[in-house]
C-alpha positions in Angstrom: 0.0 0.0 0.0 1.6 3.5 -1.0 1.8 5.6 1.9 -0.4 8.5 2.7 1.1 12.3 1.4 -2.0 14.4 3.1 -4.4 13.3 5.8 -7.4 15.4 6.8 -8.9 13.8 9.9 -12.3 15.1 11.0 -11.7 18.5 9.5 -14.5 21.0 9.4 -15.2 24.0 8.2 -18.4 26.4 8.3 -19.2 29.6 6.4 -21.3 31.7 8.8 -24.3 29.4 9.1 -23.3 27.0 6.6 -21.2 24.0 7.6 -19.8 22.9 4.5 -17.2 20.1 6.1 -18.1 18.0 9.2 -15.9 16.1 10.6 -14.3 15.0 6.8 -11.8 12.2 6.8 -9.6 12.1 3.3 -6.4 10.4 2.3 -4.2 11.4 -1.0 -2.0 8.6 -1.2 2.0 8.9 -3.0 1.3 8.6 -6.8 -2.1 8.5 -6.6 -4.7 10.0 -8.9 -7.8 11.3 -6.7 -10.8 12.8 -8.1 -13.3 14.4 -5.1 -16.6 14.9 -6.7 -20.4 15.7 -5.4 -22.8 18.1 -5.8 -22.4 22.2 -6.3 -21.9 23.6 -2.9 -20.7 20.4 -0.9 -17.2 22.0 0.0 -14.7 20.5 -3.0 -13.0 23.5 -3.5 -12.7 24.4 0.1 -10.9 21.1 0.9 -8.5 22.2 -2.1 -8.0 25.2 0.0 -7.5 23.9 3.3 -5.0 21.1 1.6 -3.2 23.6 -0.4 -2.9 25.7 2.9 -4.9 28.7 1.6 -7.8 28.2 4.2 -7.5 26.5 7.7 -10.1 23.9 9.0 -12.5 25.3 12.2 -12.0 21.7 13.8 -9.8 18.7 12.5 -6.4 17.7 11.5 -4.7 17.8 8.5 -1.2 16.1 8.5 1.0 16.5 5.1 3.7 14.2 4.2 3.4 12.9 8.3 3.9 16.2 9.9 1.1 18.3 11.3 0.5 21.8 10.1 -0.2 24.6 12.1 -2.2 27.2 11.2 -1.5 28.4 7.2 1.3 27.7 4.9 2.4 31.1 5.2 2.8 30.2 9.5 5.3 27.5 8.8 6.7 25.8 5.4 5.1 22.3 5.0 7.8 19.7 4.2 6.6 19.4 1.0 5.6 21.6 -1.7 1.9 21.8 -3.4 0.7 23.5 -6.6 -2.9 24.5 -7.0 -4.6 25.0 -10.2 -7.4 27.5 -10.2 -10.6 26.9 -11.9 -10.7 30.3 -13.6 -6.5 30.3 -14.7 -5.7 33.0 -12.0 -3.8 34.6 -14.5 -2.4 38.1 -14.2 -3.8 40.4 -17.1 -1.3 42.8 -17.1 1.4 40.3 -17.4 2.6 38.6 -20.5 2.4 35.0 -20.4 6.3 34.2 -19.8 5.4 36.7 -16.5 2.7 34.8 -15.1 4.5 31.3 -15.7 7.8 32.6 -14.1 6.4 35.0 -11.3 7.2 32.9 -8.1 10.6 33.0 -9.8 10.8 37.0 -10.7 9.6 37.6 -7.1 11.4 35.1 -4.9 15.0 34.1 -6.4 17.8 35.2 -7.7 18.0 33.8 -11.0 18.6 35.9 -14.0 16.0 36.7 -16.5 17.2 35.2 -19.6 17.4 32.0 -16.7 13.9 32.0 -15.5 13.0 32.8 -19.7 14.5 29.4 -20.4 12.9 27.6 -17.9 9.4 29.1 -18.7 9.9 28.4 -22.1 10.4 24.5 -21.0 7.4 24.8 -18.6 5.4 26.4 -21.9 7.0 23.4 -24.0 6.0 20.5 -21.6 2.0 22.0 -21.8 2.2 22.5 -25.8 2.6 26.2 -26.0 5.7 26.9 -27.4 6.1 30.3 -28.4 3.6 31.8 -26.5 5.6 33.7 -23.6 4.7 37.1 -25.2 1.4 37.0 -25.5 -1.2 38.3 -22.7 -3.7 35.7 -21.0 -6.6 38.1 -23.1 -5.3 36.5 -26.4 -5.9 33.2 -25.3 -8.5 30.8 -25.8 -10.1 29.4 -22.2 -7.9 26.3 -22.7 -5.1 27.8 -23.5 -5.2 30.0 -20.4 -5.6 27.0 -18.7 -2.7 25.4 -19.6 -0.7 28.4 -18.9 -2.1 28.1 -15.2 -0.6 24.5 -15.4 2.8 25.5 -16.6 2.6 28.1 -13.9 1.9 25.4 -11.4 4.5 23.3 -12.1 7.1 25.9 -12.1 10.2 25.5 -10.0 13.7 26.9 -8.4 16.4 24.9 -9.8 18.5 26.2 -7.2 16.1 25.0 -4.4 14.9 21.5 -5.3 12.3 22.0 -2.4 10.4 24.5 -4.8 9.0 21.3 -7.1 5.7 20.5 -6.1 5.1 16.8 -4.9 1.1 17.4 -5.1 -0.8 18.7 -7.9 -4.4 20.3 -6.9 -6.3 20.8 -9.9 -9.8 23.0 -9.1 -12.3 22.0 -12.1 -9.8 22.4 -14.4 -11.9 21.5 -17.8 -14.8 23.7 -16.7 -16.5 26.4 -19.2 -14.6 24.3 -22.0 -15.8 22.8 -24.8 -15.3 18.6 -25.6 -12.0 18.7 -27.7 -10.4 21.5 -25.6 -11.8 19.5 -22.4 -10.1 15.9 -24.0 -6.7 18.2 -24.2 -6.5 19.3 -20.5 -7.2 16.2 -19.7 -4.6 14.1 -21.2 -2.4 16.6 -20.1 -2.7 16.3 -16.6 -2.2 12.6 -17.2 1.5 13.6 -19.3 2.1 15.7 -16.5 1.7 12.8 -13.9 3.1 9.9 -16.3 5.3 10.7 -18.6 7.1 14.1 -17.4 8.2 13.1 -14.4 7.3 16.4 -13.1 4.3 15.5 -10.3 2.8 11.7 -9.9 0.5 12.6 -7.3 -2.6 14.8 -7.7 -6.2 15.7 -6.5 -9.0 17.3 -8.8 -11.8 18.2 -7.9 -14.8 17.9 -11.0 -18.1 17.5 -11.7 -17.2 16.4 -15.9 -17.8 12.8 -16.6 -15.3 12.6 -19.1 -12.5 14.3 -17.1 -13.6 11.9 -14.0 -12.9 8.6 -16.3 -9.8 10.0 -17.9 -7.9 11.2 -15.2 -9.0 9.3 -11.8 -7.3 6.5 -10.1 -10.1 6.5 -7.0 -12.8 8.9 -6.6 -14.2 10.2 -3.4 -17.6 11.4 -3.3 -18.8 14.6 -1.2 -22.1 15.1 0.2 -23.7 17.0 3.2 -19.7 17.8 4.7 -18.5 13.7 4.6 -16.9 11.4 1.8 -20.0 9.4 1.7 -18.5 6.7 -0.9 -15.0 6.3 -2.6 -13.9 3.7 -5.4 -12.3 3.0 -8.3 -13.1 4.5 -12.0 -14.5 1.1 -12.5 -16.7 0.8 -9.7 -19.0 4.0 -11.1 -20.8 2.1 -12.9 -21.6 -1.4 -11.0 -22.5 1.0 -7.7 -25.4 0.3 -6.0 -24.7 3.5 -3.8 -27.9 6.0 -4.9 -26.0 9.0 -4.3 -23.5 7.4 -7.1 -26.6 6.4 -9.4 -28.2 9.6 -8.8 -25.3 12.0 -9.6 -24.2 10.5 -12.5 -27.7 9.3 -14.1 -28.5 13.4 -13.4 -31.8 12.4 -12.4 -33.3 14.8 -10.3 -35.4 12.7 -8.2 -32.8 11.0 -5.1 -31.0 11.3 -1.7 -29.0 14.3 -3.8 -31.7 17.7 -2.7 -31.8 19.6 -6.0 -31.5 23.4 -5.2 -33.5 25.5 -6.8 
């Protein structure tokens, strides 16, 4: 069994009046491939966050590679570095594309420019946009401004081998696009995990068949603040779990409550 890279045990988390984790177990395991799906509004993204160290659980514990963190990742470093990928890019307008994909690196190192230019330009290479680095993220398509977020993502300090991220988080990454550009994001996050070397462990959170069946290992499903069923790619469609059936038959009438 691969061992565990992040643990949240019994984490919560409430928004005013809205408790949107309660008491949530979860377990990313080394070189695994873990999609968390549910319903709008069930607290995907938010676990992102609190994994990612952008937002810290009310209640709970949340352990990366073995060690318990404290507070948020700008507290205390975790011994491990993790790269989020936004839903909407994230990008910055006003910077050019070779800007955006080597920021962390213009801000925080002391690596020339024509240095941190080459290794954006490898980054840009490894997502299929060669010879982009001058453009801005307003003329790109959605995908391509997607895959610019990856690049971005998977940027690192050669001089600091720390700096390479371990854990991918990928936040609805095939969302607003259409079927073709969808099928190219999402054989890219499997390059990125299988053949680049560059991260073998991710979680994405999705509510797209396709990009469930194409880049899950084991899938976790969210409802009402709990995983409330997890299994294999495989095991969608031989579930007897109604909350499974329900959510991806899309049939409105089930234990899911349809808002609205």
């Amino acid at each position: 069994m691969a061992e565990p890279i992040i643990e949240l045990k019994g984490v919560s988390k409430a928004f005013g009046n809205n408790v949107v984790l309660d008491e949530a177990d979860l377990t990313l395991y080394q070189g695994e491939a873990l999609a968390i799906i549910g319903p709008s509004g069930t607290g995907k993204s938010t676990i992102l966050r609190i994994i990612a160290g952008l937002l810290a659980p009310d209640a709970g514990e949340v352990y990366i590679q073995g060690q318990q963190r404290k507070g948020l990742i700008e507290d205390a470093a975790d011994p491990i570095s993790i790269g989020m990928v936004f839903q909407q890019a994230a990008l910055f307008d006003s910077l050019t594309v070779e800007e955006n994909v080597g920021f962390l690196l213009y801000q925080h190192s002391q690596l020339s420019r024509s240095q941190i230019r080459e290794l954006v330009n490898q980054k840009l290479e490894m997502v299929g946009l060669t010879g982009v680095g001058d453009r801005y993220p307003s003329e790109l398509s959605g995908g391509m401004r997607k895959r610019v977020s990856f690049a971005r993502a998977i940027m690192s300090n050669p001089d600091n081998v720390k700096d390479s991220p371990a854990v991918l988080l990928y936040d609805e990454p095939t969302a607003g696009l259409d079927p073709i550009a969808s099928t190219v994001i999402e054989n890219l996050i499997r390059q990125l995990q299988c053949t680049t070397g560059v991260c073998s462990t991710y979680a994405i959170v999705t509510h797209q068949d396709s990009t469930i069946r194409r880049t899950a290992d084991r899938i976790v499903f969210l409802y009402q603040g709990k995983v409330q069923w997890e299994g294999s790619v495989k095991d969608i469609d031989t579930s007897d779990n109604p909350l499974i059936q329900q959510f991806f038959s899309g049939n409105v009438e089930g234990p899911i409550q349809v808002i609205g």
